[in-house]
Every structure is written in structure tokens, then in C-alpha cells.
DRENMARKE-391829 format. One line per 8 residues: number of its first residue (from 1); for each residue x, z, y of C-alpha. Coordinates in steps of 0.02 Angstrom, whole numbers. Layout:
BEGIN
NUM = X,Z,Y  ...
This chain:
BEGIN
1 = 2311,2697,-5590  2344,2682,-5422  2197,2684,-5300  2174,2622,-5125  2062,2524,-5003  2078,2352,-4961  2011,2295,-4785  1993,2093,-4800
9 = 1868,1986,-4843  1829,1951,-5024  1876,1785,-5007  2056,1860,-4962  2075,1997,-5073  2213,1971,-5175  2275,2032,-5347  2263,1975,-5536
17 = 2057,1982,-5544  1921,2010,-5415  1762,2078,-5474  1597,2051,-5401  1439,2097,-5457  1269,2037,-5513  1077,2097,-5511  973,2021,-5640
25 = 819,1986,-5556  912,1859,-5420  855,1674,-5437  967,1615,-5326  1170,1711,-5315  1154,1829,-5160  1296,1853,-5029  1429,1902,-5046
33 = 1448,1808,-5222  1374,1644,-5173  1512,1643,-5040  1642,1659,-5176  1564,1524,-5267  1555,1406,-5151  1741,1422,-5108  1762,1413,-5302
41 = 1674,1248,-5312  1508,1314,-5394  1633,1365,-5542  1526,1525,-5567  1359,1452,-5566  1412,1316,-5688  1482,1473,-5803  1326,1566,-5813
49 = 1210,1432,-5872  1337,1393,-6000  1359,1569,-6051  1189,1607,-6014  1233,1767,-5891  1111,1822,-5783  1151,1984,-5723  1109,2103,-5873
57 = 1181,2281,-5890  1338,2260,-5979  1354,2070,-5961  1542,2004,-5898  1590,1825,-5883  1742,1754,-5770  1831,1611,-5711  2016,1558,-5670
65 = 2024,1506,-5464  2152,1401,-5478  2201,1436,-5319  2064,1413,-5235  2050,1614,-5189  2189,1740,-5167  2147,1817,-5326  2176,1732,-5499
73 = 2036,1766,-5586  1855,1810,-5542  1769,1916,-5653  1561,1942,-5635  1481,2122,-5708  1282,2149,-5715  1210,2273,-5620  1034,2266,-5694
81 = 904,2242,-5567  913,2283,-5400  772,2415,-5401  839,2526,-5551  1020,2530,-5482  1097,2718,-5511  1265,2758,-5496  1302,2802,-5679
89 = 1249,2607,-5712  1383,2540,-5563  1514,2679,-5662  1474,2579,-5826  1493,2397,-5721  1657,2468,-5658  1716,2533,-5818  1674,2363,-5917
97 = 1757,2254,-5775  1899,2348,-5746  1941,2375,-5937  1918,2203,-5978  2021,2170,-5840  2162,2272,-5914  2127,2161,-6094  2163,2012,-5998
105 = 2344,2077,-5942  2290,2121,-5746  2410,2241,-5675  2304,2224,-5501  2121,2226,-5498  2022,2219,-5325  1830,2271,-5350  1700,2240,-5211
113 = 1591,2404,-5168  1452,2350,-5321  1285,2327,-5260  1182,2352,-5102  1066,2463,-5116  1153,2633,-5140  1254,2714,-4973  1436,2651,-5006
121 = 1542,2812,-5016  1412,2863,-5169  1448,2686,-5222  1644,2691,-5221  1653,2871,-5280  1544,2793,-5437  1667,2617,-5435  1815,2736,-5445
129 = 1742,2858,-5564  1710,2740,-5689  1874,2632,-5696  1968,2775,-5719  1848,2836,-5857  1824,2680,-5919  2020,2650,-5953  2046,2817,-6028
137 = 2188,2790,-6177  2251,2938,-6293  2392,2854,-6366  2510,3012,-6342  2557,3025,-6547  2600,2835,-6550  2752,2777,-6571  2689,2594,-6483
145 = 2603,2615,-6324  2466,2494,-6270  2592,2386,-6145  2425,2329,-6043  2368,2450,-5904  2288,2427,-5710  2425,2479,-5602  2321,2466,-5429
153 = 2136,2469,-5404  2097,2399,-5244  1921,2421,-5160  1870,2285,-5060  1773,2332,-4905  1789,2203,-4772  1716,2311,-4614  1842,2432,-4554
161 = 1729,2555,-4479  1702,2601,-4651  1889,2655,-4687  1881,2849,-4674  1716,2853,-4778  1785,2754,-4919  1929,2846,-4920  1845,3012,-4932
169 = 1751,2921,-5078  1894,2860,-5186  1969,3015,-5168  1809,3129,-5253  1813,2957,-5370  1971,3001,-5426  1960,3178,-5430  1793,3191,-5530
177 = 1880,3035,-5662  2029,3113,-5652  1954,3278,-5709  1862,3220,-5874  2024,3131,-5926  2116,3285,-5932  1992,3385,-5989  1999,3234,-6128
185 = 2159,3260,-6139  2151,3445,-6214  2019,3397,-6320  2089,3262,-6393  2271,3346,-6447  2271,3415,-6625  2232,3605,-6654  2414,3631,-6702
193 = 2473,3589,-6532  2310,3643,-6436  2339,3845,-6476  2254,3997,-6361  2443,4009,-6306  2433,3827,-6257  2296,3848,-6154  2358,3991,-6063
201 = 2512,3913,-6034  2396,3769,-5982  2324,3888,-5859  2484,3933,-5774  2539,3788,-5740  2370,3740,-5652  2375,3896,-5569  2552,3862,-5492
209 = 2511,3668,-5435  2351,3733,-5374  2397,3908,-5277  2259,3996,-5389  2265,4179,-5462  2283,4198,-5648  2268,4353,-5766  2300,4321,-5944
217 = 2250,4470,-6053  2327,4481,-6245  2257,4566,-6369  2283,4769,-6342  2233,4716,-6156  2069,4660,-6233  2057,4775,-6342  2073,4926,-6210
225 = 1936,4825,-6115  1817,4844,-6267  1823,4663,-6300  1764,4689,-6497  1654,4521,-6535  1815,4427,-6446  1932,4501,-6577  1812,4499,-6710
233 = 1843,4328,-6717  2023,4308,-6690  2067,4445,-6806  2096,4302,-6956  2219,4188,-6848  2398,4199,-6848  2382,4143,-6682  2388,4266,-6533
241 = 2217,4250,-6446  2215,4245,-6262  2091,4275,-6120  2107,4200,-5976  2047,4244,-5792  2089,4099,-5679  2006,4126,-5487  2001,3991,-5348
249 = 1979,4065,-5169  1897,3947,-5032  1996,3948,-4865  1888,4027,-4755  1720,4149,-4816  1682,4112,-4977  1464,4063,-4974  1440,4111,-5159
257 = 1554,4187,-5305  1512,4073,-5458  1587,4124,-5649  1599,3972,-5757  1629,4011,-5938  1698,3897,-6066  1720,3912,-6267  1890,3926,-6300
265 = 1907,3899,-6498  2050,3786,-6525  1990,3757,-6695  1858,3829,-6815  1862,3834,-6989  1689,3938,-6980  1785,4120,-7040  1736,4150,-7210
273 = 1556,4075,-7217  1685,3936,-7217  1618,3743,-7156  1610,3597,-7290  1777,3493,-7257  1678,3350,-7160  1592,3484,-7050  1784,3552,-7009
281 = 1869,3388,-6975  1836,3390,-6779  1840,3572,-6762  1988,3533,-6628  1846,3500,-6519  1784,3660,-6511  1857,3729,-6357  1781,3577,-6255
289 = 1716,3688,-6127  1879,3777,-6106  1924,3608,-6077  1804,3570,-5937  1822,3719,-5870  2008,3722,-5832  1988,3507,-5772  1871,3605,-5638
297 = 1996,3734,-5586  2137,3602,-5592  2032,3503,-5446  1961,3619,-5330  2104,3641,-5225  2094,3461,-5199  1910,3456,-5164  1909,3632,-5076
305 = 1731,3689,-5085  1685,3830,-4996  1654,3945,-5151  1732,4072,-5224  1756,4011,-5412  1823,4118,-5574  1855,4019,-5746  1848,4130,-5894
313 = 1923,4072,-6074  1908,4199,-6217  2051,4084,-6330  2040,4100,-6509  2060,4030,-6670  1927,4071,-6807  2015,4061,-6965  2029,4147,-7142
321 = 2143,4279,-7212  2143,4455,-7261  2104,4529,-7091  1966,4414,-7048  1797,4471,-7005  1663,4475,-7165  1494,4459,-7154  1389,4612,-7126
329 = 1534,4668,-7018  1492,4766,-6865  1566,4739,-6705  1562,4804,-6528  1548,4696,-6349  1620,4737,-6199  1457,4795,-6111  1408,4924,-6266
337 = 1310,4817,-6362  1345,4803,-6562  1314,4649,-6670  1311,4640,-6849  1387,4483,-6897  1293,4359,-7003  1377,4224,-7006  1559,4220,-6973
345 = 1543,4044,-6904  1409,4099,-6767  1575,4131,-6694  1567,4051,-6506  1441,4156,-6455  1530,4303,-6507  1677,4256,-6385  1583,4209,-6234
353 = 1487,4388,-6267  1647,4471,-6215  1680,4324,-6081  1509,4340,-5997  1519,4528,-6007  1688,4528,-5925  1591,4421,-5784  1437,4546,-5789
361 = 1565,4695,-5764  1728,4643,-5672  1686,4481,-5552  1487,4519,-5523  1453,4340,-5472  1304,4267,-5407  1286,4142,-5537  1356,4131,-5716
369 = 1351,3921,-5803  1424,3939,-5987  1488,3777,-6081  1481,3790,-6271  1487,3680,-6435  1395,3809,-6496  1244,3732,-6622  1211,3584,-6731
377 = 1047,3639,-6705  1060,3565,-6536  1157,3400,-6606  989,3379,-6723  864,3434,-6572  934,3325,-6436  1075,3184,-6529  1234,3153,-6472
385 = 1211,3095,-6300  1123,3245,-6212  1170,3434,-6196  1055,3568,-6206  1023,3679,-6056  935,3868,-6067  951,3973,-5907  882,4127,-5863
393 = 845,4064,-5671  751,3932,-5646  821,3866,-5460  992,3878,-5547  936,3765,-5693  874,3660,-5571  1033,3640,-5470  1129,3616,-5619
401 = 1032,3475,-5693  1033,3378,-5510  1212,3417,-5517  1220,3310,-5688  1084,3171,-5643  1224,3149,-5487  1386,3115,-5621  1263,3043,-5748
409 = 1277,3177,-5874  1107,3203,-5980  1058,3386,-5989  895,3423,-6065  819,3611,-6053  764,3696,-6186  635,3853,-6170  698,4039,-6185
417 = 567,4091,-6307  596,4304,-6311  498,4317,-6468  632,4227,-6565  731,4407,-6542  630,4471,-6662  717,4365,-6778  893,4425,-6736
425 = 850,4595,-6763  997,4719,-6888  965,4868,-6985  1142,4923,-6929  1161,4868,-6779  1092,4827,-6592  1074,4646,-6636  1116,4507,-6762
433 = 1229,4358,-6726  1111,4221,-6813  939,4228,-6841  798,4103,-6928  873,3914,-6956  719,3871,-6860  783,3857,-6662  956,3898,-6674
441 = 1033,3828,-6490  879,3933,-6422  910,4078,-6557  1111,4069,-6480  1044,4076,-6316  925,4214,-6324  1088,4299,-6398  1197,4290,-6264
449 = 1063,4341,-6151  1111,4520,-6203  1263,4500,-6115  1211,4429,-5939  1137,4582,-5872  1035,4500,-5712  1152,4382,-5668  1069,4200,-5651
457 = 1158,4113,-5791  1129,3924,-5861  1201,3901,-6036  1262,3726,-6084  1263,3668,-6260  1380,3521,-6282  1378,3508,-6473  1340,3349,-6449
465 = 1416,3248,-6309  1585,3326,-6320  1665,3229,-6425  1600,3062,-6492  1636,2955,-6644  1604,2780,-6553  1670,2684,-6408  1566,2749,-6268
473 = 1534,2634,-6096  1648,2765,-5990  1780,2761,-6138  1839,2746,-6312  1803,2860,-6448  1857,3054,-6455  1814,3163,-6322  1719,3134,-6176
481 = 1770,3268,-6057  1582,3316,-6040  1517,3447,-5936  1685,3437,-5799  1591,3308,-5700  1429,3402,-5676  1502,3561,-5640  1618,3496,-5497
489 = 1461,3413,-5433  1377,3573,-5425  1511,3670,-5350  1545,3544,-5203  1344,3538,-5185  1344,3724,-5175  1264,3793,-5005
């Protein structure tokens, strides 16, 4: 989808539909939308007391012009009322217009700047966001391919002076939709095409677009490093794990050196405490944050935030054979610390040990954010719609969560309660990998807190929200790209 900004008049703005939006609270239609239905004839007014629209969330009518406007159709989204108007609900107006749009055959779609009461580059970044979110497809396996897509999305912003701010603004729109719909993309390909030498071979290739430095370590590279949890688990795959060190530089001083971590698992059987067969079905999501983590690296060159930024992946499989890992195995992390393993499919933490480890001892950044589908404990604690957050720094908790309030991503934290170690404790070994059912995401957490030395850290648990088994308002069922949004958000914010 092609993006650009249109400088005319509504009443001008050409194309196959023209959307305009609604708040719910208005008696009377508010400028500009009364203009366009005047010139329409009172078309639209006559159309919502038939259909009854007035403005709701999620509402959509429209009308043919006839003529009457440059564009052929005029299409009408709620916003809601005025007062509660966010920019994740103008992302979900966009996303239901423009899609519809697309339903309706429109190759062209023009889209004022929705609503009034937000500044308009926050508003266009959301307008763009959202359509190209909203119009995600996966059809990649499919022999027919939908033959209905937007070609051009036009924003419609009659005052010129405005030009180089909206431009700036569909640009981060595209960047930050663009990003979820690849890290979609990742998520969404089966396991047996998705492999840890897929995603390194992922990571070149963003590397060489981007200009970034990679380092892909195999497995007697990891295992010289002392990587021992890592390789735990990827001791029963036939596949060749990978990890994978992928650095942006800024151009000038870097302000901060940030480590963002993401669970690489390209599928998880759960090892030999093996999962029921429904429980294993979507186990290609499991390296979601790997996935978000490499859409991030993919658009900071574009976005070029002053930070210095390092991407680690500890790729895996967990699978069963002869060589895989048992229970009441012992292993050994990077930084010293030995972990008897309970459950073989406690596995993620187990990989980001050695991953936030490697950070601890060979990066030393400021700040350390981790992206996991690491519980359903956390998917029965907080649903499907909200991640869980547990941070050993408060301020940096705090940053992250206004980072995902900005994109419209739901983080809810959870406390770091240190007495729960107690439950983790091993007659063998330095620590456990599970502990009591009771509080798992918070028993993972205080887990990988062994590995963090004092490095501010923020752990994100995206059991839930990765991956979804409905249509969602930013897209259709399957993965959601979760977690890419928020963290771009936070690194551009980054002072």
C-alpha cells in the first residue's frame, strides 16, 4: 500500500472512497462532514437515520456520490465521543474504513486526518498505522490470492503549511504498521519453514538492507561461551540452534545502549514433559518476540534514533529425542549459575538466561526489555488482550508502559514478589527452573532475575496477545505482531 499526502480540499479529493469521520455525541454533523453533505445533497444525513448511525466506535455506513464529489463513494467511521478520543480508537476507525474499503473493490482510498482534538501528525501516524494493520493478509500458502487490495492511501489535509509534518507522520505510520506486519509475518509461517537457521538468515538480510552489525554464534561458539541452559534446550532438535547478536549504531553519540531480548523458539513441543496436542498446535508462535525484536531492528535505520540498540535471539527448537534434556537434569548458564531442570517445557526462560547473561557480560547496557511467550499463567492472570510486565526498575517500567499506552498496546505489571524464590529452590543445584503452580509469570520472572545482574531490565510476557484466535480490530486472526510497536515507541522516546 502505497502512502502519500493529498493537499486539496475534501470536497476535491479524489479516488474510489473518501472517508470522513464521526463523534457520537454531535447533534448536529460538524465541519468538515456537513460540508460534504451538503454538496452530496443531505445523502449522508438521510443514511444515518435510516441506518440508525450516530457515530459509535466501530460504526461504518456510506454512500455512492454520483458524481457529485471527486470521489465515488463516501464512507463515514465513528470515532466515539469527542472527549474519549485516543489514538488507538482513530487506528481502529482507520483500520475498519480502510478494510471495508478494500471489500468494496477500492484500489484508491483518500482518508481525512480523523478527528479534531488530537495534534495531527499523532493523528496521521495513528490513520496510517492502522490501515496498514488493519489490511494485514497472510495468504502466502494459497494458491488464490485475495484479488482486492488498497493500492494508494491518500491523506487528505487541505492546509499546506502542514505538508512536512504530515509527512514526517505517515512515514513513523508506516514504519511502526509496517513493523508488526512483518513481525506477523514470521509468526505466522509454519515451524517447518520458520527454523533458528531461518531466522538468522532472516537477520542477515536485515542487517545488509539496514547497514547493521551481525554476529551469529552456532553451537561450539555457544558452547565455548558457557551458554549451557541455551543448549539444554536445543540439544533434542535436529535443527542447528542459532544465537544471534544484531547491533544498530546511531549516527552521531549514541545517549543510551539498550539490549532488547526476544524468545526465539521456533516451535515447542514442551521437551519431554511433552504438551497435550491442543496445547502444541500454535507452538509456531513461540518465537514471537524474536519476531518483534528483529521488526525493530529492521526499522531503526529508517527511524534513526539516537541510541545505541543490540537485539539478542537465542534460536532454538525444543523437541524430543534421545539427546534431549530430562527432567532433574542439571545445567549451567553463562554467568555461573546452575539450574536443575523441572520441567523441560519451562524452556524459554532457560534460553533468554543465556541471552540476558550474554547482555549482562558482553554489551553492559543501560537497560535490558525481554519479550517472551513464556506462561499460561499469565494468559489465565491477565486474558488474551494484555501482556504482563515485571521489571526490576521502576522508571524503566514506567517508560515502557507509556511507550505502549502511545501504540495502544495493554501492558499490565505484575509485582516481583522475592519470597516466591523460596519456592524455586534445588537440592542439586543453584536454582530450579519452575516452582509452585501458584504465580508462575511472576515465579518465571523472579527466575530470570538471576541472570540480570544490576542491569534495569523490564520483562514482557506476551503469552497472550501474540497470537490470537479471532479477527482482531487492527487485523484478522493469527499473530498480532505484539510488543514491535511499543518497543519502537520507546526507543524513539528515549532521551
Amino acid at each position: 500500500m502505497r502512502v502519500s499526502l493529498l493537499t486539496k480540499p475534501l470536497n476535491a479529493a479524489d479516488g474510489d472512497v473518501l472517508i470522513l469521520g464521526a463523534y457520537a455525541e454531535d447533534k448536529r454533523m460538524a465541519e468538515p462532514l456537513a460540508r460534504v453533505d451538503r454538496a452530496l445533497g443531505g445523502q449522508l444525513g438521510e443514511i444515518f437515520k435510516a441506518e440508525k448511525f450516530v457515530g459509535k466506535a466501530g460504526q461504518l455506513t456510506h454512500v455512492y456520490t454520483n458524481g457529485r464529489l471527486a470521489a465515488k463513494r463516501v464512507m463515514v467511521v465513528g470515532l466515539g465521543t469527542s472527549g474519549q478520543l485516543t489514538p488507538e480508537a482513530i487506528r481502529r476507525a482507520a483500520a475498519t474504513g480502510v478494510r471495508r474499503a478494500r471489500d468494496l473493490g477500492a484500489r484508491v482510498v483518500s482518508v481525512e486526518v480523523l478527528g479534531d482534538t488530537l495534534p495531527v501528525g499523532v493523528r496521521a501516524r495513528a490513520i496510517v498505522g492502522g490501515a496498514i494493520m488493519g489490511t494485514y493478509t497472510f495468504d502466502r500458502y494459497k494458491k488464490e490470492k485475495p484479488d482486492r487490495m488498497v493500492e494508494e492511501l491518500r491523506l487528505v489535509e487541505p492546509e499546506a503549511r502542514r505538508a512536512r509534518e504530515m509527512r514526517e507522520a505517515i512515514q513513523i505510520g508506516e514504519v511502526f504498521g509496517g513493523a508488526a506486519n512483518f513481525a506477523r509475518d514470521l509468526v505466522n509461517a509454519p515451524a517447518n519453514e520458520v527454523t533458528p537457521t531461518y531466522l538468522a538468515r532472516t537477520a542477515e538480510r536485515i542487517a545488509r538492507e539496514g547497514r547493521l552489525k551481525l554476529k551469529i554464534y552456532d553451537w561450539a561458539e555457544c558452547e565455548k561461551m558457557g551458554m549451557g541452559a541455551f543448549l539444554g534446550v536445543a540439544a533434542g532438535s535436529d535443527q542447528p540452534p542459532r544465537f544471534i547478536h544484531l547491533t544498530y549504531f546511531p549516527g552521531g553519540r549514541a545517549r543510551k545502549r539498550v539490549a532488547i531480548v526476544g524468545k526465539g523458539v521456533t516451535f515447542d513441543s514442551g521437551g519431554l514433559d511433552i504438551k497435550p496436542a491442543d496445547g502444541m498446535l500454535r507452538m509456531k508462535n513461540d518465537m514471537s518476540g524474536a519476531a518483534a525484536v528483529l521488526a525493530v531492528m529492521r526499522a531503526l535505520p529508517v527511524l534513526k534514533p539516537p541510541v545505541e540498540v543490540h537485539a539478542l535471539v537465542a534460536a532454538t527448537e525444543n523437541m524430543i529425542s534421545g539427546r534431549a534434556q530430562r527432567p532433574g537434569d542439571v545445567v549451567r548458564a553463562m554467568n555461573g549459575t546452575t539450574i536443575e531442570i523441572g520441567n523441560t517445557d519451562a524452556e524459554g526462560r532457560l534460553t533468554l538466561a543465556d541471552a540476558l547473561a550474554y547482555a549482562v557480560a558482553r554489551i553492559k547496557p543501560h537497560e535490558m526489555i525481554d519479550l517472551a511467550t513464556l506462561t499460561g499463567a499469565c494468559v489465565v492472570a491477565l486474558g488474551s488482550l494484555c501482556a504482563g510486565l515485571l521489571t526490576t526498575s521502576q522508571p524503566l517500567a514506567d517508560r515502557v508502559k507509556a511507550a505502549a499506552d502511545l501504540v495502544g498496546e495493554r501492558l499490565w505489571q505484575l509485582p516481583m514478589i522475592e519470597e516466591y524464590k523460596e519456592g524455586m529452590k534445588s537440592d542439586v543445584a543453584d536454582i530450579n527452573n519452575v516452582g509452585p503452580r501458584g504465580g508462575g509469570a511472576i515465579n518465571a520472572g523472579i527466575f530470570m532475575k538471576e541472570f540480570v545482574a544490576d542491569v534495569p531490565w523490564v520483562h514482557l510476557d506476551i503469552a497472550g496477545p501474540a497470537f490470537s484466535d479471532k479477527d482482531l480490530p487492527l487485523g484478522p486472526k493469527g499473530a498480532t505482531g505484539f510488543g514491535a510497536r511499543t518497543l519502537l515507541a520507546y526507543l524513539t522516546e528515549l532521551k
